[in-house]
C-alpha positions, 0 to 999 in steps of 0.5 A: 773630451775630458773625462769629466764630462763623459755620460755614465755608461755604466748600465750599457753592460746591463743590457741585453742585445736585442733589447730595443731599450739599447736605443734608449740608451745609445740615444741617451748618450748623444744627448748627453753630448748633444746638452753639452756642447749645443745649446740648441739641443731640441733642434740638434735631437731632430735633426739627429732623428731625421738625418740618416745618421745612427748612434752606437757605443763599443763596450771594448771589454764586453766585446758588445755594440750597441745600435740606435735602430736606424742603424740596421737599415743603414748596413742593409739588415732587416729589423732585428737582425743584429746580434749585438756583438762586435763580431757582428758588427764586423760581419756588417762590413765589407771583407774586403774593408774589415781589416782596415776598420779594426785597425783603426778602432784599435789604434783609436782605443790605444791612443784615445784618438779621434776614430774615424773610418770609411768602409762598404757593406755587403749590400744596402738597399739593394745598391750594388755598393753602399758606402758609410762613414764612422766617427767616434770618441774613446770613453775612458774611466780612471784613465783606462779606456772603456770603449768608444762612442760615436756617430755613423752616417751614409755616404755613398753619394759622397763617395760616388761624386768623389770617384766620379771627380777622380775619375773624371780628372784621371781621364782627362790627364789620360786624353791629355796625354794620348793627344800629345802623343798623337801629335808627336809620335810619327809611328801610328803603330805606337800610338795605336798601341799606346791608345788601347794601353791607356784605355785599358788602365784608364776604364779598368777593362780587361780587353781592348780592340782597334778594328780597321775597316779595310777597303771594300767595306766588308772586314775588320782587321784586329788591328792593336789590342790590349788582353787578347791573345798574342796571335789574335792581334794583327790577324784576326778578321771581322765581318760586317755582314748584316747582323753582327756586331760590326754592323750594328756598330757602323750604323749606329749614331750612337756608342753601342753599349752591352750590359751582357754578352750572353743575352744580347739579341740585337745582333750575333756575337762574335765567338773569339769575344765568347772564347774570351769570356766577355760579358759586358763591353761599348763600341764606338765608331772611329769616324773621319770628318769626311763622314767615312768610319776608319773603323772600330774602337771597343773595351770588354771586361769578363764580369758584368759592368755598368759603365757610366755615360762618364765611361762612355764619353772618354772612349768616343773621345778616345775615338775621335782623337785616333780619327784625327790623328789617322786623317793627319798622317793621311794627308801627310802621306798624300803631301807625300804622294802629290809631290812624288807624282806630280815630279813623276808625271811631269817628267813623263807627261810629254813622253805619254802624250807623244808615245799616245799619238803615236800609237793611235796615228798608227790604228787611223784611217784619216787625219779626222779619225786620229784627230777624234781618238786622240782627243778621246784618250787625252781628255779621259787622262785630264778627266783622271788627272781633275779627279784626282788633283780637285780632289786633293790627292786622295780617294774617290768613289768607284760610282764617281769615276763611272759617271766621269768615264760613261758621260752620256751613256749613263742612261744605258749602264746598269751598276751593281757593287759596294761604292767603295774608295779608290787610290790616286793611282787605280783611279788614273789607270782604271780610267784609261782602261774603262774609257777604251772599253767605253770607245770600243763599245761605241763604236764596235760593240752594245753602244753602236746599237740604239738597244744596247746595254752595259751591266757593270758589277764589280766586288771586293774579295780577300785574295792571295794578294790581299783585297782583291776588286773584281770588275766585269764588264758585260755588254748586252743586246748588241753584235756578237763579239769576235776575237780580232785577228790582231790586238789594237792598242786600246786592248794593249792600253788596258793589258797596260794598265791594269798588269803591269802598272797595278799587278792585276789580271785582265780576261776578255771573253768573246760570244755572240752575246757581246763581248765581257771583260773581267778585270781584278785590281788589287787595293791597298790601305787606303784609309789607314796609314803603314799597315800591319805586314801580317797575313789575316787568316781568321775571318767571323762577325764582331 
């Protein structure tokens, strides 16, 4: 704008600053600008007016600004309550932008440049962060610059729907980038870690975890994180006893949000999360599409936080995606297996059968009695070979090879346990183990007798070896169970099986109560691929 054609602002260093004619004048001076440029000047006045924009002038040499009264409002100050100084007006500006803003001002005073600017205020009704944006044209007199004037406006939500867009686009270039990497990275080790990096400094939280649910359902291991300390990683435990963190997260449909740790009361907070100083944080379950958790992918930061459905939706699909890529390296491992133990039994498949009719023609009184023994066992092996083979190389429930092995003896069994998975391999052998003790006590034991029962209860433990499952067996109501004067085959196809093929411990006690037998099998990863070599030694609720 020419010089010629600036308001007189003369009076502007007449005026008291906390006279309310200021607005008068601050208002004048739009108007000037307003007449000059828009012919339509009532129509620009009002909506000047109704907008939720202010006017204001800088008097450089005074050191003064001048306000229109809708201004205060704008910064989040009461009526009144500015002085008038340029100092005040900068007070009114965020700290952290205060510096940036009287750049700007400055180089647009030296320049006589258009001044524009963008800057957050302490507080603005009661918003956790208010944006405004300034505008303003330098006013010269005989070519010296006397101060500027200008335009001032709310733009939060601009800036809010900005943020959102960046963020937004910074997230999807992120699970972009995650999913080529789980497609490519044959290392699940890496790509977890990857995951939690790019969670980190893609959601700007301080830390983030990877729970692997471990077999039996009861524990969580810290299996990579971003922010915890070096000896929590790959060693840390977590419950999922009722009323903990874990808990809640497995049995929710939905991402569990914390606004605040320390008043949170719908479940127990894990201490190393207190120990951390975690205060707000998200859960979301790592889900297979065989409706099974593998476990548990969380962030924390250290201050309160709000975090956007935006936020939340990211780190479910963060979730989803190391789901997918855990069931692919899964069914590359069972591809991997199938082939080895097909080429493993089909070499050994004729040797079993022979060395199996031998030794039960060796324990028959009769063509009749070898014929019905031998048929028993090859049918409990094809039972377990159909288990596993129908259901693709991978995992079965407990409660689904019970029903397979007690047939029609189910009736009398009692079951008391988690339905936990179990592998390809203690599925075949624990198979043939229970399909011995299911024979004997039919014809020896509780099922020769019309009354007689079975309790089976079995439990997972962390052991030594690692998770341990304890089975009993415990016949009920039938004869009294006697040591035998020598060892038949069937106890030395269950010692078999369960020490020597799947490193466990077979204890059998005999009583007048009927004969129990202990068998503890140790259980590998079934759910997660190549796990950590460490030892967990820290167990608490998450």
């Amino acid at each position: 704008m020419s010089e010629k054609h600036m308001p007189d602002t003369s009076k502007l260093e007449l005026i008291a600053p906390n006279d309310r004619s200021v607005d008068k004048i601050a208002v004048s001076a739009a108007n000037e600008f307003a007449k000059e440029f828009f012919p339509n000047f009532a129509t620009v006045r009002a909506a000047l007016e109704s907008a939720p924009i202010g006017v204001w002038f800088w008097d450089s040499a005074a050191s003064t600004v001048t306000w229109s009264s809708n201004l205060e409002a704008l910064y989040g100050m009461s009526s009144g309550s500015f002085d008038g100084s340029y100092a005040g007006f900068i007070a009114a500006i965020d700290r952290d932008d205060r510096a940036d803003v009287e750049m700007a001002l400055q180089q647009a005073l030296r320049t006589r440049s258009t001044f524009r600017a963008r800057y957050r205020t302490p507080c603005c009704d009661g918003r956790d962060e208010c944006w405004l944006e300034a505008t303003g044209t330098v006013l010269a007199e005989s070519g010296a610059p006397m101060g500027m004037v200008g335009l001032c406006y709310d733009v939060t939500e601009r800036v809010r729907l900005e943020n959102e867009l960046r963020s937004r686009a910074k997230q999807h270039e992120a699970l972009a980038q995650l999913g080529e990497r789980a497609l490519a990275e044959p290392d699940l080790e890496r790509l977890l870690n990857d995951a939690v990096s790019t969670v980190a400094l893609t959601l700007v939280v301080d830390f983030v975890k990877i729970l692997e649910l471990l077999p039996g359902d009861s524990e969580l291991l810290l299996r990579a994180g971003f922010g915890w300390k070096t000896d929590l990683v790959g060693t840390i435990l977590t419950t999922t006893a009722p009323n903990t963190f874990a808990r809640f997260t497995l049995d929710s449909s939905v991402p569990v949000v914390i606004a605040d740790l320390a008043s949170e009361d719908r479940f127990e907070v894990a201490s190393y999360l207190t120990d951390h100083r975690c205060m707000s944080g998200v859960n979301v379950t790592i889900a297979g599409r065989d409706g099974r958790a593998y476990g548990i992918l969380g962030v924390c930061t250290t201050r309160k936080r709000q975090f956007s459905a935006q936020d939340i939706s990211f780190l479910a699909a963060v979730g989803n995606l190391l789901a997918g890529a855990i069931q692919r390296r899964q069914l590359e491992q069972r591809h991997e297996l199938m082939i080895r133990d097909m080429r493993h039994r089909s070499g050994n498949l004729f040797s079993q059968l022979l060395a199996l009719f031998s030794q039960t023609a060796k324990t028959s009184k009769s063509i009749a009695d070898l014929t019905s023994k031998y048929q028993a066992r090859v049918l409990a092996m094809a039972n377990a070979h159909r288990l596993i083979t129908e259901g693709g190389w991978k995992s079965i429930p407990i409660m689904e090879l019970l029903y397979v092995v007690l047939g029609p003896y189910i009736d009398r069994a009692s079951f008391e346990g988690p339905n936990i998975d179990l592998e390809p391999d203690p599925v075949f052998n624990l198979n043939a183990a229970l399909h011995e003790l299911v024979a004997n006590a039919i014809k020896h034991g509780s099922l020769s007798r019309p009354k007689g029962q079975l309790d089976l209860s079995w439990s997972v433990n962390r052991s030594q070896r690692g998770m341990t499952m304890t089975f009993n067996w415990v016949e009920k109501n039938g004869p009294p169970a006697r040591r035998p004067r020598r060892v038949g085959f069937g106890s030395r196809l269950i010692d078999l099986v369960i020490e020597r093929q799947l490193n466990g411990e077979v204890t059998r006690t005999f009583s007048r109560k009927g004969l129990t037998v202990k068998m503890q099998v140790p259980l590998t990863h079934e759910r997660w691929p190549a796990p950590p070599a460490a030892t967990a030694s820290q167990a608490e609720g998450v």
